[in-house]
C-alpha positions as CSV (number, residue, x, y, z in Angstrom):
1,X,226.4,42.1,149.4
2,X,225.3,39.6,152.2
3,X,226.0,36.5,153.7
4,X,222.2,35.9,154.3
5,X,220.9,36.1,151.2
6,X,219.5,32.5,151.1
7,X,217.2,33.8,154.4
8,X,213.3,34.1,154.2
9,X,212.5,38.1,153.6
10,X,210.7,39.9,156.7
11,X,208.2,42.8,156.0
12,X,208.3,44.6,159.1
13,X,205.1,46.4,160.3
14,X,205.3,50.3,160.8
15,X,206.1,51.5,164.3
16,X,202.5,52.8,165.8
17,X,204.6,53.7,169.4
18,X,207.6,54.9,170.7
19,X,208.2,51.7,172.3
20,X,207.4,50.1,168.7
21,X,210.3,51.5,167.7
22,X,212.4,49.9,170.0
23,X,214.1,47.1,167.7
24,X,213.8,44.4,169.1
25,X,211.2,41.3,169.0
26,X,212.1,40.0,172.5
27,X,214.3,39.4,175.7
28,X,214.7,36.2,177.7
29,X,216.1,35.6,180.9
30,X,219.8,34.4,180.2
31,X,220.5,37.4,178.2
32,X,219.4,36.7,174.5
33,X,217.7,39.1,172.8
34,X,215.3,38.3,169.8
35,X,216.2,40.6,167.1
36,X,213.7,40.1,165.0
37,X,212.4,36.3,163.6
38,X,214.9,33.5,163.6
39,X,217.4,35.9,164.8
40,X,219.3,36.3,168.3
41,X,222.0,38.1,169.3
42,X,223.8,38.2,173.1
43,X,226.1,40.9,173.9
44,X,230.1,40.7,176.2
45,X,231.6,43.5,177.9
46,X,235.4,44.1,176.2
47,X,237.8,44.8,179.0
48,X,240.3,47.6,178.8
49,X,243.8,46.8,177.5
50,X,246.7,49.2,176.9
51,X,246.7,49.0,173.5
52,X,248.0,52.1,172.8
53,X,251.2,52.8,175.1
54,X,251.9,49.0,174.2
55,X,255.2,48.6,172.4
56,X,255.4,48.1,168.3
57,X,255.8,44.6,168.9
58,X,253.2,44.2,171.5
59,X,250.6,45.8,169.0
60,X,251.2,43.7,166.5
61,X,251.1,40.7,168.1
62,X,247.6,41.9,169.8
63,X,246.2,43.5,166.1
64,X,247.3,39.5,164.8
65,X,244.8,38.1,167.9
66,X,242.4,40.1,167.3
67,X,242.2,39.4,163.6
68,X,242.1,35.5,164.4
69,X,239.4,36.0,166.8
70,X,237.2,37.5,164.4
71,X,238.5,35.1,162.0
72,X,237.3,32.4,163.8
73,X,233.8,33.1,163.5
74,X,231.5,30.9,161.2
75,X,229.7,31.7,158.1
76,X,226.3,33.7,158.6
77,X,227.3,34.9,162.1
78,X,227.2,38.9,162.6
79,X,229.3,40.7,164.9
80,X,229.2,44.6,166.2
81,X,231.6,46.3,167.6
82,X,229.9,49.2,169.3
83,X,232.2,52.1,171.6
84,X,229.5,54.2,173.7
85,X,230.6,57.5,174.9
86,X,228.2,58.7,177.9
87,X,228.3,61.4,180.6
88,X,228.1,60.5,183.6
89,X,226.8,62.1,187.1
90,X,229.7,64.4,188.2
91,X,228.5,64.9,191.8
92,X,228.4,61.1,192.3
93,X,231.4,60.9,190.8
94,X,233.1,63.7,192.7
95,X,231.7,61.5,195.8
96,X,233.8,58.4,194.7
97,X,236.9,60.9,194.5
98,X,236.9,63.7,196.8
99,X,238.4,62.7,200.2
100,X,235.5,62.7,202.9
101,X,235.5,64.9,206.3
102,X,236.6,63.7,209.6
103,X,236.4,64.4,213.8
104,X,239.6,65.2,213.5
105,X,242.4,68.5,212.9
106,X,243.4,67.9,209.1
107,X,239.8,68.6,207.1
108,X,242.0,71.2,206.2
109,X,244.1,69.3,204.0
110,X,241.3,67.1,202.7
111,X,239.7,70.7,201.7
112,X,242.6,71.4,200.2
113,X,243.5,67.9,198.4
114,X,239.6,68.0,196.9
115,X,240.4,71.5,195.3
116,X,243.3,70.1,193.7
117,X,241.0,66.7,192.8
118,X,238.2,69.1,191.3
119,X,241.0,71.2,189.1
120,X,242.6,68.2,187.7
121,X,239.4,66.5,186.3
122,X,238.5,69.5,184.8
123,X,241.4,69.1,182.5
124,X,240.7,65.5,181.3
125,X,237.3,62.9,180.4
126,X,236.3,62.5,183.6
127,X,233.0,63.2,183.1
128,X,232.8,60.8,180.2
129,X,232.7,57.1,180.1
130,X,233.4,54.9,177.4
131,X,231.6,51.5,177.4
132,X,232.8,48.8,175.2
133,X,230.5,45.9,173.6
134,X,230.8,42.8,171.6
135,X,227.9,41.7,170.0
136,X,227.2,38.5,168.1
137,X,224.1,38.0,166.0
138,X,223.4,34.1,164.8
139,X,220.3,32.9,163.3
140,X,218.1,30.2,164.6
141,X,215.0,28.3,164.3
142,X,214.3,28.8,167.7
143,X,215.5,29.9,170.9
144,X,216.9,26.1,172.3
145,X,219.4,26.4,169.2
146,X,220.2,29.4,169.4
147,X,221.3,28.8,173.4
148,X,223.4,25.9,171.8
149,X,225.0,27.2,169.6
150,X,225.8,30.7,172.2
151,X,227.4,28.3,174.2
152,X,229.9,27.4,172.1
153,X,230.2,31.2,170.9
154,X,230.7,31.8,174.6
155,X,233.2,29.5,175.4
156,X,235.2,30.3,172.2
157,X,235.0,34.4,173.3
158,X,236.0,33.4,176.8
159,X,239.0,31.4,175.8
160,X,240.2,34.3,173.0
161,X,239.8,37.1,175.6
162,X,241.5,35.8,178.3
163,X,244.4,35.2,175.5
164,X,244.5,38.7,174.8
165,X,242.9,40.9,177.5
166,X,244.5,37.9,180.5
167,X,240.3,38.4,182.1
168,X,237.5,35.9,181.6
169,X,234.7,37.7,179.9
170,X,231.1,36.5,180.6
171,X,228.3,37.0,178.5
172,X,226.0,40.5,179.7
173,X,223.0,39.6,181.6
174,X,219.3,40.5,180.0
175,X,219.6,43.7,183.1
176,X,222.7,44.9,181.9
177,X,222.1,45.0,178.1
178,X,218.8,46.6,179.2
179,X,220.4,48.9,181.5
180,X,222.8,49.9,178.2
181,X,219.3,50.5,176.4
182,X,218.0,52.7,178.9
183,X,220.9,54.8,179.4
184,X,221.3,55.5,175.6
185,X,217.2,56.4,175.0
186,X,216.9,58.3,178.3
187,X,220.1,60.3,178.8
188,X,219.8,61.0,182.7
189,X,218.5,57.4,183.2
190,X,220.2,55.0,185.9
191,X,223.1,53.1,185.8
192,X,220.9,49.9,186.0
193,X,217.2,49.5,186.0
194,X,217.2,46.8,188.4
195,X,217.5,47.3,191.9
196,X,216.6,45.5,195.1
197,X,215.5,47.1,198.6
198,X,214.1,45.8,202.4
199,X,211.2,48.1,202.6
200,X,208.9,47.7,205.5
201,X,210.9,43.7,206.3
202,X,210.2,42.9,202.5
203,X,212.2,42.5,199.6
204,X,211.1,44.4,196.8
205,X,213.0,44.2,193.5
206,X,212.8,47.8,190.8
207,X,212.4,45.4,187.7
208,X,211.7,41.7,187.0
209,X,210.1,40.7,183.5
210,X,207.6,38.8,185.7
211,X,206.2,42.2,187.1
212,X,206.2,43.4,183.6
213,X,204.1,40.7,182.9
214,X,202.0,41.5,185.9
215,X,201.3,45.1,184.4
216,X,200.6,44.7,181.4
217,X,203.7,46.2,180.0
218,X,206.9,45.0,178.1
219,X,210.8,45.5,178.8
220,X,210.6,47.9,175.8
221,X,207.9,50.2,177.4
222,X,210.0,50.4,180.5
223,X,213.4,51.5,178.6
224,X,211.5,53.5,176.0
225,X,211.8,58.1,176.0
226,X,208.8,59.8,176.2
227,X,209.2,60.5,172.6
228,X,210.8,59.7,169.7
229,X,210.8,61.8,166.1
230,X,212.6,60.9,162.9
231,X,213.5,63.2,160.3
232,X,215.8,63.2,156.8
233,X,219.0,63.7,158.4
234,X,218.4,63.9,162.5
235,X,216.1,62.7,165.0
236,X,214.9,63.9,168.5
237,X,215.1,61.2,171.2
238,X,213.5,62.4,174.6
239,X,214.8,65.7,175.2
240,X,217.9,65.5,172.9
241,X,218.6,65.6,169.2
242,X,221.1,63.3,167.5
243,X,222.0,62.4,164.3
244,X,223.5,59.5,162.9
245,X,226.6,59.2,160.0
246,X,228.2,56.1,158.0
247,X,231.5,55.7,156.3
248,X,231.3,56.2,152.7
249,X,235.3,55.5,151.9
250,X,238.1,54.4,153.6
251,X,241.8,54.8,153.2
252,X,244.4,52.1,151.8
253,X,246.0,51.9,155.3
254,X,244.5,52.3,158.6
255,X,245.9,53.0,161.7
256,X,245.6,50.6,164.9
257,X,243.7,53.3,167.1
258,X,241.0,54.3,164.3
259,X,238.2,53.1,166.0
260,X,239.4,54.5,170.0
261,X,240.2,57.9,168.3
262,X,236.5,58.8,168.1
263,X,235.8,58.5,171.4
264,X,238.2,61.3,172.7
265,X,234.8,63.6,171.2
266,X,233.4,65.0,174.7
267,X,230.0,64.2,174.0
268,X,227.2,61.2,174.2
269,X,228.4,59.0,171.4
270,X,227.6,55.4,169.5
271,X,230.3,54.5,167.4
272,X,229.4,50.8,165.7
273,X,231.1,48.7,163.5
274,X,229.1,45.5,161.9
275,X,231.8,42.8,160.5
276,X,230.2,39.8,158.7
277,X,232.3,37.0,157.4
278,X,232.1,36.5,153.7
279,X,232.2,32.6,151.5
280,X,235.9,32.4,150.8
281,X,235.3,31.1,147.5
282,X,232.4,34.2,146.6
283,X,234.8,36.5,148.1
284,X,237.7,35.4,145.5
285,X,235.4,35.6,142.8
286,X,234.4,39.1,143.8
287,X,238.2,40.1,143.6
288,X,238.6,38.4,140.5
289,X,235.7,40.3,138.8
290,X,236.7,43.6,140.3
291,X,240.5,43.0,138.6
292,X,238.5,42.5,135.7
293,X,237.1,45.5,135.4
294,X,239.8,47.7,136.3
295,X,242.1,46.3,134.1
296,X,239.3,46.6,131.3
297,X,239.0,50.3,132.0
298,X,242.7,50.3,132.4
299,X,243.0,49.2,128.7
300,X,239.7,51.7,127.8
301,X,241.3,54.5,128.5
302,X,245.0,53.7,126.9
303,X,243.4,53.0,123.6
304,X,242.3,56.5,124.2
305,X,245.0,58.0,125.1
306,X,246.4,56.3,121.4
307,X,244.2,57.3,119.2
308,X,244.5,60.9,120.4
309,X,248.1,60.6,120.0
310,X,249.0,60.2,123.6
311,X,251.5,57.6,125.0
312,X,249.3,54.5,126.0
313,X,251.7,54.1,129.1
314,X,250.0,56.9,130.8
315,X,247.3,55.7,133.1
316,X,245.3,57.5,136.0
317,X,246.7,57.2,139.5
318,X,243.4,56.4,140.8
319,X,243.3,52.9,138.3
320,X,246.7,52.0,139.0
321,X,246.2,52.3,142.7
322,X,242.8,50.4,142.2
323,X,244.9,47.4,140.3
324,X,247.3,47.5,142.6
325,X,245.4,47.3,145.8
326,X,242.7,44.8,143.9
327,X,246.3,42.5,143.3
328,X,247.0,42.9,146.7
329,X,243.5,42.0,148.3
330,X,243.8,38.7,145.7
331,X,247.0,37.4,147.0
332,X,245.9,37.8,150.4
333,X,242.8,35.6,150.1
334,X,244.3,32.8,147.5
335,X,247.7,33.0,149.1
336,X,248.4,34.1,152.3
337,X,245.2,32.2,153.7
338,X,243.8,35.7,154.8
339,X,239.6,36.2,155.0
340,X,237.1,38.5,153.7
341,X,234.8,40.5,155.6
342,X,232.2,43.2,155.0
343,X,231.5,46.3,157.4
344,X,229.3,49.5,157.8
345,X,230.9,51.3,160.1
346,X,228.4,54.4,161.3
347,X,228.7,57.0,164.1
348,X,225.5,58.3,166.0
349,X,226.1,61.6,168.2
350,X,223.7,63.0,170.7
351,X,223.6,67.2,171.6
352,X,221.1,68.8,173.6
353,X,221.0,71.4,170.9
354,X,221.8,72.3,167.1
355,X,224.5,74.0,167.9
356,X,226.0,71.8,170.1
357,X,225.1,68.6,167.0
358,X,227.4,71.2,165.4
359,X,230.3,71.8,166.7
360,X,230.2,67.7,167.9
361,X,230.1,66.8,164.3
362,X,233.1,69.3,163.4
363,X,235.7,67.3,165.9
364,X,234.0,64.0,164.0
365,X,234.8,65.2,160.7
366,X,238.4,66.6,162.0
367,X,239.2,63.4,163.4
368,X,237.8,61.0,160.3
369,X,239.5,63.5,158.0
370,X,243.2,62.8,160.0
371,X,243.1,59.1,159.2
372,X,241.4,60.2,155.4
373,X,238.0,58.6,155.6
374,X,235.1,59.8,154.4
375,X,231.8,60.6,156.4
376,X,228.4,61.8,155.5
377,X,225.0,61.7,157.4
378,X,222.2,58.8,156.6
379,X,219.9,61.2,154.5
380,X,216.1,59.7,155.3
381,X,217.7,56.9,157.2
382,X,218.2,57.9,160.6
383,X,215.5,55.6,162.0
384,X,217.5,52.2,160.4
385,X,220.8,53.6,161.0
386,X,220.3,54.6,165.0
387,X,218.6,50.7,165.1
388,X,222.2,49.7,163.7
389,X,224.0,51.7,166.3
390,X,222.5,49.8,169.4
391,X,224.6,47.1,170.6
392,X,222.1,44.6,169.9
393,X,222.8,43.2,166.7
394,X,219.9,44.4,164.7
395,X,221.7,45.5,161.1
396,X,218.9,47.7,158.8
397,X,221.9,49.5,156.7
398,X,223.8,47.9,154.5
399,X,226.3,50.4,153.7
400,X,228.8,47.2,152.9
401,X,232.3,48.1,152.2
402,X,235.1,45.1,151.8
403,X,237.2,44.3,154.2
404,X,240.4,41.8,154.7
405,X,242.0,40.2,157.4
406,X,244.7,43.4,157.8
407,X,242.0,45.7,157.6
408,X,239.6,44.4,160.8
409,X,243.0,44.1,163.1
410,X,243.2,47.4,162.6
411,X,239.4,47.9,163.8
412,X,240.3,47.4,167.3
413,X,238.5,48.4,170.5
414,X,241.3,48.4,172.5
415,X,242.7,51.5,174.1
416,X,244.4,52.1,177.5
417,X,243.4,50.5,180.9
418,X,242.3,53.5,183.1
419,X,242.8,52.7,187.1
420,X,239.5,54.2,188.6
421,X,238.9,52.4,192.0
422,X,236.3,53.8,194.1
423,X,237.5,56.0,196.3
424,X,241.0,55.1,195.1
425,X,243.5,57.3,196.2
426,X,245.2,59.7,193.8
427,X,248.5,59.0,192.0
428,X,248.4,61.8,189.2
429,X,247.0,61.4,185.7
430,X,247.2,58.5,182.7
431,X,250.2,60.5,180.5
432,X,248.0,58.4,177.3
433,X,243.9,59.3,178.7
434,X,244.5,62.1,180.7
435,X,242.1,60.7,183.3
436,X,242.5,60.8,187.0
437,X,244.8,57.1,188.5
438,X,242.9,56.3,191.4
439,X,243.6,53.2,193.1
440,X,242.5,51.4,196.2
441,X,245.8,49.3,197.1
442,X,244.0,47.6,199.7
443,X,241.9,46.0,196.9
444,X,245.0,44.0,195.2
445,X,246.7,40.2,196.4
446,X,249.4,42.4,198.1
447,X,248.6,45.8,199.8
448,X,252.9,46.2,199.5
449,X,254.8,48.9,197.6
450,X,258.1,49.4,196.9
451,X,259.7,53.1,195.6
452,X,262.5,53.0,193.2
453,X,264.3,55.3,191.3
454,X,267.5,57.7,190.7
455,X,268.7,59.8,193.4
456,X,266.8,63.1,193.5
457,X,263.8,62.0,191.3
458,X,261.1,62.3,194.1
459,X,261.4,58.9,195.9
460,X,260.5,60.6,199.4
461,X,258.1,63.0,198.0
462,X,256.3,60.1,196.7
463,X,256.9,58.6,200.3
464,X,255.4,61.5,201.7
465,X,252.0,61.7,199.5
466,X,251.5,58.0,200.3
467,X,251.2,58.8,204.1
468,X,249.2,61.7,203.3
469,X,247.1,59.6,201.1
470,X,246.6,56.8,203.9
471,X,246.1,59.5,206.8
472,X,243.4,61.6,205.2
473,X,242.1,59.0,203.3
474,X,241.4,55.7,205.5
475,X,241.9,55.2,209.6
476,X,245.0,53.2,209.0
477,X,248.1,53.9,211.1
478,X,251.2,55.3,209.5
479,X,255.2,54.1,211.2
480,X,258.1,55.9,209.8
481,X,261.7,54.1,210.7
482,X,263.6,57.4,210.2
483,X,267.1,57.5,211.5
484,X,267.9,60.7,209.5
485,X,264.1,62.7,211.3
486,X,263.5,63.7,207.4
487,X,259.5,62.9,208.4
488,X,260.1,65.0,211.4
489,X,257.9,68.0,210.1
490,X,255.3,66.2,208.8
491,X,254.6,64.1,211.6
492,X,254.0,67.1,213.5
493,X,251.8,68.5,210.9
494,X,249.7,65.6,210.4
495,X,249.4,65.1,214.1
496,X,252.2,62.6,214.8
């Protein structure tokens, strides 16, 4: 079932490398990556959006954008939706966090205020990030097209994302989606490859395709693990071992959140969703057929049920279910102007052991069987399937299941928006991620706040962190207009 099927077949040679296996043909400059022959693919950040402590109405009406958006794409254009779940370095983290010590008589309390810090991230995702891409795949004859047509692509995502997430998204540079690369084939790898440095009066620059070209060596032998190993039903990528899963089955409803859910797993995680647009008219005719043949069986089995003296009103659940939701899929496409899409939606997880790969795929399994889909690992195609996870548009499995418009508003990759400002102060946990609110007010159009609420709700405790927040956390002044000396004793504990 493809949109492509008019396209010349390519016969790809076997990899002889690691870095062979990379898949990709080739990078340039403004961010395009060749995919493989006549085929290009550029890749946007999604910003976060509070999706899921949004009201019912608010939901909708975001579900409804989303589904136009997609909508809105032409014929033969491929999009991926890919979530990536990494670890991140704790101590650096902790460095962004923890309050730093001073010359001065109140290390104390910033020894004490980092304790607190340290228990509290223990109890959420801290040490987790998840990354969120958008990745369009268009064919070309050669690269000058294909930055035509992306322009269009990218003023089209701009304009729909600052609809629904109120930012301008830009397309990710060729460093960043390399950077992505690296991180996900070399687990403690840097945030970004490129990095720029005044060493001895000179400027010298980590990575620039130029140098590559210097040395001899390409983009994909510089982002490539020192091995890589393929096997039926897992692989081995550097030092870890991963394995990769599809979708065999989904439910007759899905819930908003399906796709965010999987990310709450506390491990290194691809979670990809590949969404091709299908020929109005085919995708009618598919329907059509499909109705056909239900009701044919429908009518199979109640002559059946006749001749074995049987009332020929009793029919299987599963067929009338099948004609039902085949009726419903039909009106939506003929009458309600909706579109049909096909997606493989696969799942890659990383461990550093099998018994870690374990008890990872347990919570995937527990969480896929709560919204009733069905998951099974890619026997003997773990090498095509990982290729599919990247956020880089390359599709090798074709594990095509039919989709409608109501169905891929429910594949969101919206979430919650998650305040994490370096060295932010700390205003307690998100009650929907469980992750640390850190903000930096100094950062925002107005450094002002004002503190509302009922009597005896906290409205001078939370008076009282904020000057201990500003005092131990910046060299900023604190003045306290108190006629009733309610700040009295912590003036003179904080030095005042």
């Amino acid at each position: 079932m493809s949109n492509n099927a008019n396209k010349t077949k390519i016969f790809e040679e076997i990899p002889k490398t690691v870095s062979d296996s990379i898949p990709f043909r080739g990078v340039y400059k403004n961010g395009v990556i060749e995919v493989s022959t006549n085929k290009f693919s550029k890749s946007y950040v999604i910003p976060d959006v509070n999706f899921k402590t949004a009201t019912d109405d608010a939901q909708w009406n975001l579900a409804e954008q989303w589904s136009e958006f997609l909508s809105s794409f032409d014929n033969g254009v491929d999009i991926q939706l890919t979530l990536y779940n990494k670890t991140i370095d704790m101590e650096a983290f902790k460095k962004k966090v923890f309050l730093e010590m001073k010359n001065d008589d109140l290390n104390e309390y910033r020894e004490e205020t980092n304790e607190m810090l340290e228990k509290k991230m223990a109890g959420s995702k801290n040490n987790l990030k998840t990354e969120k891409y958008l990745t369009i795949t268009i064919y070309a004859e050669n690269i000058f097209i294909a930055n035509d047509k992306f322009a269009q692509i990218d003023s089209m995502i701009s304009d729909n994302m600052a609809t629904m997430a109120k930012v301008e998204v830009k397309p990710m540079t060729l460093i960043e989606r390399l950077s992505v690369l690296n991180t996900i084939y070399n687990a403690d790898a840097e945030e970004s490859l490129y990095k720029k440095r005044i060493i001895n009066g000179k400027e010298v620059e980590s990575f620039t395709l130029e140098n590559c070209a210097r040395q001899g060596i390409t983009v994909k032998e510089v982002i490539s693990p020192h091995s890589l190993e393929f096997k039926s039903n897992k692989m081995t990528i550097g030092d870890r071992i991963a394995r990769t899963y599809y979708v065999q089955a989904y439910p007759t409803w899905i819930k908003g959140t399906i796709l965010t859910d999987f990310s709450k797993i506390p491990c290194n995680m691809l979670t990809s969703v590949s969404i091709s647009t299908m020929d109005q008219q085919e995708a009618i005719k598919m329907v059509r057929r499909r109705g056909t043949s239900i009701a044919s069986d429908i009518l199979d089995k109640q002559k059946r049920a006749s001749r074995s003296g049987y009332s020929a009103e009793l029919v299987s659940p599963t067929l009338a279910e099948d004609k039902e939701e085949s009726e419903d899929i039909l009106e939506g496409l003929t009458k309600k102007n909706g579109k049909a899409f096909v997606g493989t939606f696969l799942f890659t997880l990383f461990a550093d052991n099998e018994d870690q790969l374990k008890s990872y795929e347990s919570q995937l399994k527990m969480i896929a069987d709560q919204n009733l889909l069905t998951i099974n690992p890619l026997n003997t195609q773990q090498e095509n399937g990982f290729a599919t996870c990247l956020p880089i548009g390359n599709k090798k499995i074709t594990i095509d299941r039919l989709m409608t418009s109501e169905t891929v508003a429910a594949i969101i990759p919206f979430d919650v928006f998650d305040v994490k400002d370096n060295h932010g102060m700390y205003y307690g946990l998100n009650a929907a991620s469980g992750n640390l609110i850190l903000l930096d007010r100094s950062k925002g159009a107005n450094y002002s706040a004002c503190i509302l609420g009922m009597p005896g709700v906290g409205k001078s405790f939370a008076a009282k962190r904020e000057i201990d927040n500003v005092l131990l956390n910046t060299d900023d002044e604190v003045y306290v207009i108190d006629p009733e000396r309610e700040y009295t004793v912590l003036a003179d504990e904080l030095g005042g």
